[in-house]
C-alpha positions, 0 to 999 in steps of 0.5 A: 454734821459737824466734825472734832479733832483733838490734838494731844501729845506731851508738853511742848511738842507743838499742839498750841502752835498748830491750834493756832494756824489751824484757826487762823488765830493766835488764840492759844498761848505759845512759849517755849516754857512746857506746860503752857496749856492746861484747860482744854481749848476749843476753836473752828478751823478751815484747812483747804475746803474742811471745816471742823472743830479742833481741840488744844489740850493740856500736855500729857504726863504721868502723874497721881490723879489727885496732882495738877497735872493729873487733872490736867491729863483728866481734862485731855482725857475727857476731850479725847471721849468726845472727839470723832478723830485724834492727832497725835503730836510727837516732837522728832527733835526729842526723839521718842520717849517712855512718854510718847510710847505709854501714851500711845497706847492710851490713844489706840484704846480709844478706838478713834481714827489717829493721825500721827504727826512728827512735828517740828521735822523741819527740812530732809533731816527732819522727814529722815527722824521722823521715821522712828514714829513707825514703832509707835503702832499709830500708822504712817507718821506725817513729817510737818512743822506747825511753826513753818506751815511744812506737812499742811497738805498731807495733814489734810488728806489725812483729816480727810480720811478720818472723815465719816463718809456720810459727812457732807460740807454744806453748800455755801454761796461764795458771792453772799454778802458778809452780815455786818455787825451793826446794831441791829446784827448785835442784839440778834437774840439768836446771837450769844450773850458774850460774858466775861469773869474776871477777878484776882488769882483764886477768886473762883472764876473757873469753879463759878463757871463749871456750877453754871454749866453743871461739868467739870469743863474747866480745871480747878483746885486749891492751887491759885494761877491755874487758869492762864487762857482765857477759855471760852465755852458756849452754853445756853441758859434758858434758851438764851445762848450764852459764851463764857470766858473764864480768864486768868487771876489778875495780879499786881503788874509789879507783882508779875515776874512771869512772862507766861503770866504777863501773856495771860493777864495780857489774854484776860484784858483781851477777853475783856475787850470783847465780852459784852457783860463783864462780871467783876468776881471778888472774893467775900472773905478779902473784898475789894483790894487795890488790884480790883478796883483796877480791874474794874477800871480796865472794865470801865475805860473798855466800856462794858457793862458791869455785874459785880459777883462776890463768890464764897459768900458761903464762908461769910454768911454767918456776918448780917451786916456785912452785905450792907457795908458791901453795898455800900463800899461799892457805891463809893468805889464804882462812882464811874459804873454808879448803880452796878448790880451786886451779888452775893453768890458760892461757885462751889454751892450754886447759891445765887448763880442763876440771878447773876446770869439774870443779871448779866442778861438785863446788864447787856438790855442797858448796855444796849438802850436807846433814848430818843433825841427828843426825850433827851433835849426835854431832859437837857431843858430841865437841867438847865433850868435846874443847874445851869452851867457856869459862865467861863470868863465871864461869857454865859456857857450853852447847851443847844440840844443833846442826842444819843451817836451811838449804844453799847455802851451810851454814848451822847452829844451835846452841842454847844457853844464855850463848851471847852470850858465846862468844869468836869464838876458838871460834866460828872452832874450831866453823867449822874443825871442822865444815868437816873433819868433813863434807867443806866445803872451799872454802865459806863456812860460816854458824853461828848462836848461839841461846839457849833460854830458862829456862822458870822465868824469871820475867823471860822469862814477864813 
């Protein structure tokens, strides 16, 4: 069965830091600024043979439900109800505060097993203040140093402990080959469907994503920057597995001042990077601004496929001929990613929610597709015969034969000769044509240009 810890404690004592070496993954931001963390985190973590689910939350403060931090605290809360055990972190360099002490008392009540870890007790020093923890009513408090790896196997026996004693670690064959992650382990239908929401502060990313998974796992509100990791939550639609990413607003780079907000736009491009689908999220009432279409050429130099989701359509619906002109403004600005599915849809409603995941799964099915080496040189010949190419200082340019080197997304070769000199005029036309002959909308497509070699070439054979 599987087994969860959460880590709380106040802001700053070290949770993120010790997420992080329990994954093995700097996943979670870190920075000596307090409050760095406010969604809660979930990551698999391995300490010596223990294999478990851990949780980073947001740092623990007194303040009104209704503020930011009192929804943060409600996040932590709610994660608390739903782990089997709890560490509780303290900074020993601090001291312990009014903070650590109320609580404490919050985490007793829960009536789970704690462990008590006096973080940052670097060295003798550091064990010897550790020992004020004992006034806490938590037990026997664990010296340790998350940053310095210091306290790991004391941790681990008191995970251990915590264990139920009907838990069992699976047996595993040590020798078992590794699955490789090619094509065919890709489009494994048991595998989730990665999809990650980007957009600019405020678009709605975190709201979209808790109407899709019917929870409030995710912290919103009127406040724009609240998400800062990209956060991701399994879920399964329709018996298909799914893994969302919801990720920090992404601003002007000239606009960001902010190194925790360079980290997390940082984090948001990496999320990027590993989704499959990427749903481009812009806001109905201020559409299409500078900074999306920069977004979407991130998306589009990545290689992902793309759905285009226009959240608070609510707030527009009244407009009949708004939809259209939208239409029509992203056919002009997504030459690249020409044919891109365009949704209206309302986070806060669910209106069109569930097509925008339908979407996404027919997105991911092109991103993925394959076109047979023969069809693809019945397709060259018509081209030619069509439009051929221009000649190149006054030498005839050609194109041999074309086929597909690889999916996700469609990446073709064609092999020629005078190739260097094709104008990107007609490389854009072999683009566009490929994209309607096959059925491709909405994903980048990659040609590559290859010349064959003159095999009577005396140059070539020296």
């Amino acid at each position: 069965m599987s087994f969860t810890v959460v880590l709380v404690g106040r802001p700053n004592v070290g949770k993120s830091t010790l997420f992080n070496r329990l994954v093995g993954k700097k996943l979670a931001l870190v920075d000596d600024q307090p409050g760095v963390t406010r969604d809660r985190r979930e990551g698999e973590a391995r300490l010596g043979d223990l294999d478990f689910t851990v949780i980073d939350t947001a740092g623990l403060e007194e303040s009104s439900e209704s503020s930011l931090t009192g929804r943060m605290r409600g996040q932590t809360e709610a994660a608390i109800m739903d782990a089997d055990a709890i560490i509780f972190l303290i900074d020993v360099r601090a001291g312990l505060t009014p903070s650590d002490r109320h609580f404490a008392t919050l985490v007793r009540r829960a009536g789970k097993p704690v462990i008590l870890l006096a973080n940052k007790a670097e060295g003798k020093i550091g064990m010897m203040e550790s020992y004020e923890a004992f006034g806490l009513g938590l037990g026997d408090p664990i010296p340790f140093s998350g940053e310095h790896g210091e306290g790991l196997a004391d941790l681990y026996d008191a995970i251990r402990l915590a264990l139920p004693l009907h838990t069992e670690k699976p047996e595993v064959d040590e020798f078992a080959p590794e699955i490789a992650e090619d094509d065919e382990a890709e489009n494994d239908p048991a595998r989730p469907l990665r999809i990650a929401i980007v957009g600019r502060p405020n678009a709605g990313k975190s709201t979209l994503i808790n109407r899709l998974l019917g929870e409030e796992r995710l912290l919103t509100g009127p406040e724009a920057g609240i998400t800062r990791d990209s956060i991701g939550v399994e879920w399964n639609f329709r018996g298909r597995p799914m893994k969302l990413y919801d990720t920090a607003g992404m601003r002007k780079r000239s606009r960001i001042d902010d190194k925790l907000e360079k980290l997390a736009v940082s984090d948001g491009l990496r999320a990027v990077k590993f989704a499959e689908v990427v749903v481009l999220l812009l806001d109905a009432t201020i559409p299409f601004e500078k900074q999306d279409l920069a977004i979407l050429s991130v998306i589009e130099k990545e290689g992902r496929a793309l759905v285009v989701g226009v959240n608070k359509w609510d707030l527009v619906a009244g407009d009949p001929g708004r939809f259209k002109k939208l239409v029509d403004d992203t056919e002009r600005l997504l030459s690249n990613v020409k044919g891109a599915t365009i949704l209206p849809l309302s986070g806060l409603t669910g209106d069109g929610a569930d097509k925008l995941i339908e979407a996404c799964i027919k997105s991911a099915e092109i991103w993925s597709k394959r076109v047979s080496t023969g069809q693809l040189n019945r397709w060259l010949a018509g081209v030619l015969e069509k439009h051929p190419p221009p000649a190149v200082s006054g030498r005839r340019i050609k194109m041999r034969y074309a086929t597909q080197v690889k999916s996700r997304p469609p990446h073709f070769a064609i092999f020629g000769n005078q190739l260097s000199g094709l104008p990107d005029s007609y490389t854009r036309y072999l683009i566009n044509s490929l994209r309607e002959t096959f059925g491709l909308p909405g994903t980048p497509i990659r040609v590559s240009l290859r010349e064959t070699q003159n095999p009577f070439d005396k140059e070539n054979k020296g």
